[in-house]
C-alpha positions, 0 to 999 in steps of 0.5 A, a space after each residue: 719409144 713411142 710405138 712400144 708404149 702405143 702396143 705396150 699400154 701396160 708398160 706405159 702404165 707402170 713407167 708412168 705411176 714410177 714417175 709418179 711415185 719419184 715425184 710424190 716421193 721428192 715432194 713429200 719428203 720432208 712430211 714422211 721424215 716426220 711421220 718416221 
């Protein structure tokens, strides 16, 4: 894993903002309901 993400930076990136996105997504649920 790790010598992937070392010669892969790119791939690393993605994974992280997708983790992100999971996150901002849990947190911000109810706020977006409302917008909806």
């Amino acid at each position: 894993m790790f010598s992937v993400k070392v010669k892969n930076p790119l791939t690393t990136l993605l994974f992280y903002m997708i983790i992100v996105a999971d996150f901002t997504r849990g947190a911000y649920q109810n706020e977006a309901t409302y917008f909806i």
